[in-house]
C-alpha positions in Angstrom: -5.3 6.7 28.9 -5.4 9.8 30.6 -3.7 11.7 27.7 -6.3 9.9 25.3 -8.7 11.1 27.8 -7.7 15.0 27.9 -7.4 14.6 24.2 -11.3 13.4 23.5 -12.2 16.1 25.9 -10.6 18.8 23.6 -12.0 17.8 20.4 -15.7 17.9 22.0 -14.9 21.3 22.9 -13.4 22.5 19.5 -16.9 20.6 18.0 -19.0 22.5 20.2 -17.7 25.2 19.6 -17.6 24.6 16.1 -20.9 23.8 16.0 -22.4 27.1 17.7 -20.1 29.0 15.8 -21.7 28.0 12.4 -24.8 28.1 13.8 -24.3 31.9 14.8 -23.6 32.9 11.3 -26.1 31.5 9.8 -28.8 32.4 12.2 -27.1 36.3 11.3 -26.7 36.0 7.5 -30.7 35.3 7.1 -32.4 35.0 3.6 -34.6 37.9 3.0 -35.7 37.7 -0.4 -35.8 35.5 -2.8 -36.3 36.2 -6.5 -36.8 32.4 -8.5 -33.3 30.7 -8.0 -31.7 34.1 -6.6 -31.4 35.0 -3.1 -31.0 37.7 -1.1 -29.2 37.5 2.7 -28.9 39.7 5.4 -25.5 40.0 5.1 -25.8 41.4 1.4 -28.1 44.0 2.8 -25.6 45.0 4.7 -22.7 44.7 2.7 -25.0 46.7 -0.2 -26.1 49.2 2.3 -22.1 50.1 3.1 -21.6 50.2 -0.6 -24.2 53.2 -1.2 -22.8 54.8 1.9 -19.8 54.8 -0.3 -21.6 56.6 -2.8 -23.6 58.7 -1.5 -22.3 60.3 1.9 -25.6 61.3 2.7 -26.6 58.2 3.1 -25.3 58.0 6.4 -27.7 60.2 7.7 -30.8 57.6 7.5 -32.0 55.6 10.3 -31.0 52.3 9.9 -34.2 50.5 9.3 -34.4 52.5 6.2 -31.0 52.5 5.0 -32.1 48.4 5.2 -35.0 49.0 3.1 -32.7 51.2 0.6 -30.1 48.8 0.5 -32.9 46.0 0.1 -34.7 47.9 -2.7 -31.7 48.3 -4.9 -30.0 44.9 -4.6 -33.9 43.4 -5.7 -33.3 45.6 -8.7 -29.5 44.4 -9.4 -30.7 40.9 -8.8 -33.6 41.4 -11.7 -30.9 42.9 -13.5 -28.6 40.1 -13.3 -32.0 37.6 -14.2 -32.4 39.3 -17.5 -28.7 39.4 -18.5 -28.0 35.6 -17.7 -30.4 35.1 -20.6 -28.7 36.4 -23.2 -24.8 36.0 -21.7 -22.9 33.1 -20.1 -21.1 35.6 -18.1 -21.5 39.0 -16.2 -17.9 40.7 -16.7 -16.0 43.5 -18.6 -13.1 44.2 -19.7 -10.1 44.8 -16.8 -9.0 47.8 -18.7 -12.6 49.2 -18.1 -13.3 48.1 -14.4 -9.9 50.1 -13.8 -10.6 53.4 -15.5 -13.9 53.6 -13.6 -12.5 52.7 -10.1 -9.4 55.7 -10.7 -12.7 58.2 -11.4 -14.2 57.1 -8.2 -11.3 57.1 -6.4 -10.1 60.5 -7.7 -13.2 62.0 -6.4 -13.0 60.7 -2.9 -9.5 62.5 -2.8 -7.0 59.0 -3.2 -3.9 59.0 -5.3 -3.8 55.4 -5.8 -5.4 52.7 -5.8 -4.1 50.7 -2.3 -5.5 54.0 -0.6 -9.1 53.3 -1.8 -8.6 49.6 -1.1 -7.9 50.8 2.7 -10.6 52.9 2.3 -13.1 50.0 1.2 -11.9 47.4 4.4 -13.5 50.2 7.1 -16.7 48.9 5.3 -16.1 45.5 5.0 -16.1 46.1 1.0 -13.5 44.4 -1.2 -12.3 46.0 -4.7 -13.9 42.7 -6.3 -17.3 43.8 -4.8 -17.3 47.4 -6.6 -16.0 45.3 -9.5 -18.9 43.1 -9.6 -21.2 46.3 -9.5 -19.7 48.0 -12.4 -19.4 45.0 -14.5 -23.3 44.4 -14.0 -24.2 48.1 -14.4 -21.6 48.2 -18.0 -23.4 44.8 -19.3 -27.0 45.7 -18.9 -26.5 49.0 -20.1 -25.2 47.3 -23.5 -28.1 45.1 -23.8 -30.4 48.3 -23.2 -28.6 50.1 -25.9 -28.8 47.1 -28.3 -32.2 46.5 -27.7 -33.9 49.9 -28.2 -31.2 52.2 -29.5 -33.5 51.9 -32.7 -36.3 52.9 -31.3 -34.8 56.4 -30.2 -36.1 59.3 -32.9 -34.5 62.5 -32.6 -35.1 65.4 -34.8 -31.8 66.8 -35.8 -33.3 70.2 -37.8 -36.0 70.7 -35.1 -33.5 70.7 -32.3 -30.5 72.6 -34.3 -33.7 75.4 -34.2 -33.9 75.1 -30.8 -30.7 76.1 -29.9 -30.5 78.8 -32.0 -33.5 80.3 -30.5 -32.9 79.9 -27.3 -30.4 80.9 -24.6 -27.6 78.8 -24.0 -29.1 77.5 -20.2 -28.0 74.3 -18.4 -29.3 72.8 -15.3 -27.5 70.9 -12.4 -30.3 68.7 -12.0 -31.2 65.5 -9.9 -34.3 63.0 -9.8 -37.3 60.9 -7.7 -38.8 58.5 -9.9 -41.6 56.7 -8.3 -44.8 54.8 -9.3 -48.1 54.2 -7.9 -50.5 51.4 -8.5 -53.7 53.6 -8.3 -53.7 57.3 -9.1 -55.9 58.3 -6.4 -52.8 57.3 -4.5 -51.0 60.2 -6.2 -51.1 62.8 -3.6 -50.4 60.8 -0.6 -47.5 59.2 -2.2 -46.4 62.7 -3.0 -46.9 63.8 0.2 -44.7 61.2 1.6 -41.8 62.3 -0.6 -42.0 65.5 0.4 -42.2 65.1 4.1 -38.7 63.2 3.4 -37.6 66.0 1.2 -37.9 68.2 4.1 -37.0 66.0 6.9 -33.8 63.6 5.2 -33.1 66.0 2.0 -33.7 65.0 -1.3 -30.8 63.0 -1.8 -31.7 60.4 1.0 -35.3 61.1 -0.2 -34.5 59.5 -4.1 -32.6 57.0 -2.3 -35.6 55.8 0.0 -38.4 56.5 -3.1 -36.7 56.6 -6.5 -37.3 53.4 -8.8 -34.4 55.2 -11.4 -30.7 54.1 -11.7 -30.1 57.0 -10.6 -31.3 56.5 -6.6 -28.2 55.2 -5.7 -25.6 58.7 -6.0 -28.8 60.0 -4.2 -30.5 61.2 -7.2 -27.9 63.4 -9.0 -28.3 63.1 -12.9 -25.4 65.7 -13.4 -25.5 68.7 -15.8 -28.4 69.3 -18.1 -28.6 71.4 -21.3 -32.2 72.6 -20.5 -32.9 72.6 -24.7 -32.5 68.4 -23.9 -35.7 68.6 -21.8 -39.0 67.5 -22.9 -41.5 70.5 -22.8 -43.6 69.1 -20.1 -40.5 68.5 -17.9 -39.3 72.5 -19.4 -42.5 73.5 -18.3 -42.3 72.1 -14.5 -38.7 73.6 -14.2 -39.9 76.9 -15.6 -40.3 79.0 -12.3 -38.3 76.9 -10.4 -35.2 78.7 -8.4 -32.4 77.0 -7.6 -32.8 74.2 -4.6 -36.1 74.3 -5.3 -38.0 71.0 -6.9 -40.9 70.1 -9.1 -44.5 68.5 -9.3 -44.9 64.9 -10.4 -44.6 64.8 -14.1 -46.2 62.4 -15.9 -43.7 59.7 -18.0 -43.8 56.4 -19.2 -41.2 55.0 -16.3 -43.6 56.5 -13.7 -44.0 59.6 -11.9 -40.8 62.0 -12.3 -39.5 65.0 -9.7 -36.4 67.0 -10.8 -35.1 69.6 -8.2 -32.5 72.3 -9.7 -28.9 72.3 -7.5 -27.6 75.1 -10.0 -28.1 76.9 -13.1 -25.2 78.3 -15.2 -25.6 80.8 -18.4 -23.3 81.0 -21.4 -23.1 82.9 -24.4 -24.1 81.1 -27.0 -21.5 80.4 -30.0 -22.3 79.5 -33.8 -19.2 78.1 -34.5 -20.0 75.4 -31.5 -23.9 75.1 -32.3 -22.6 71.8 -34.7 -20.9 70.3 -31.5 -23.4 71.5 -29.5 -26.3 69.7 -30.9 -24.6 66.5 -30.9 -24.1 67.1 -27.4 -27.9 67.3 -27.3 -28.3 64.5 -29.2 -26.2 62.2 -26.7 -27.8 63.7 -23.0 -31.5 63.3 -25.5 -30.3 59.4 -26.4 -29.8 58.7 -22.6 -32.8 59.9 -21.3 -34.6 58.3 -23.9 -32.5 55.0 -23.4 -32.7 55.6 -19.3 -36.6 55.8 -19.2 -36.6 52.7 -21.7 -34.2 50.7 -19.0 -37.0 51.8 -16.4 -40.0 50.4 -18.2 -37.8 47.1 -19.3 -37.0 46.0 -15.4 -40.3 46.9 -14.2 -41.7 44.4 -17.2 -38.8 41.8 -16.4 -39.1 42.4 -12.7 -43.5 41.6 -12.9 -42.7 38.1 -14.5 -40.2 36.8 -11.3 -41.5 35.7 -8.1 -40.2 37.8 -5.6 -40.7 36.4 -2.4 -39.3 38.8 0.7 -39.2 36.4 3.7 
């Protein structure tokens, strides 16, 4: 009896504590936002707000309420992301051979030689390789249903841009990007304002990250190297006085409101047995901005017909 007794008493315990234990997680993994049938927890927040620290080192440097709003922001556009692509495939996955090849880039960069290193490198943020899996995967898929959906739409003038390169110096631009949008334009210059006092206070990298509505606001921004022929003349314009780490005025596109700040400017000697290879180049870096502002516009009109609900 007393055994039976001593026994009964330790399995109330273990419930108890069972009991207040699952209780504890779920009063810390909270739903934040939800988005029709999707749902967004505190503990993906979290888990998201570790994976742009990953990234984008400057990331680090945010207060945490904000890195929380970031990390909210951009998993609210994955999730719209993942809405749209459920339409039109039964699953969201690529090819192993692919995931691979992209996680040896990343890891490369970050200084690993293999792939356990990075691994170890992911569990001191609570990040398994599945997780960055997931992300490419989602990122690979809707880009192929951006590219099938408006590649015809994108017009580029061979001739006119073969001219442009022969009369103009060979210039390219290490540029990176704040997309942002306003529902009134009288907001305009208080909304530019804003960005700028983050410019100055967290950098520009942490600035896109907090403000930018483009793909690129996760890697803080950075849109890589730039033939400057590629530009638009508006955005040519904007850039046109512009010394390196300095940035521009809004320009006016169809994804919103666009900022470009020049990192570095390189000069080369133009060739005319590369000016073949050289336009295609053009052609490419013009299809992708064409393609990336057409991505921008499709989430934003994907992204109006959910209810988004943040709790």
């Amino acid at each position: 009896m007393k055994i039976n007794s001593i026994y009964i008493k330790f399995v109330k315990i273990i419930f108890v504590f069972l009991f207040y234990a699952t209780n504890l997680v779920a009063l810390e993994n909270k739903i934040i936002v939800k988005i029709n049938n999707e749902i967004i927890t505190s503990v993906d927040i979290e888990n998201e707000a570790n994976y742009l620290k990953i990234l984008n080192p400057q990331v680090k440097n945010l207060e945490k309420s904000r890195l929380i709003n970031v990390a909210k922001n951009s998993l609210i556009r994955e999730k719209v992301k993942i809405i749209a692509l459920l339409e039109v495939v039964k699953e969201i996955d690529v090819k192993d051979e692919y995931k691979n090849r992209i996680i040896k880039t990343r890891y490369e960069k970050k200084g690993f030689d293999t792939l356990d290193q990075y691994k170890d490198y992911l569990k001191k943020y609570g990040l398994k390789i599945e997780y960055i899996n997931k992300k490419i995967s989602i990122e690979a898929i809707w880009n192929e249903l951006i590219y099938k959906k408006f590649i015809s739409k994108i017009v580029i003038d061979k001739k006119k841009l073969t001219n442009e390169v022969k009369n103009n110096p060979d210039v390219k631009l290490l540029l990176s990007e704040i997309i942002f949008r306003i529902k009134n334009k009288n907001d305009l210059k208080k909304r530019y304002n804003e960005i700028k006092n983050d410019i100055q206070n967290e950098g520009f990298e942490n600035a896109a990250l907090i403000h930018s509505v483009s793909n690129s606001a996760s890697s803080g921004g950075k849109i890589g190297w730039i033939d400057k022929n590629s530009l638009n003349k508006v955005s040519s314009n904007a850039l046109l006085n512009l010394k390196i780490g300095e940035y521009s005025e809004p320009i006016l596109t169809a994804s919103g409101f666009l900022i470009l700040k020049i990192n570095d400017i390189k000069k080369n000697v133009s060739d005319e047995k590369k000016l073949e290879r050289k336009v295609n180049t053009l052609i490419r870096v013009k299809t992708n901005q064409q393609l990336n502002q057409l991505s921008n516009i499709y989430l934003n009109k994907v992204k109006k017909d959910l209810t988004i609900n943040e709790l």
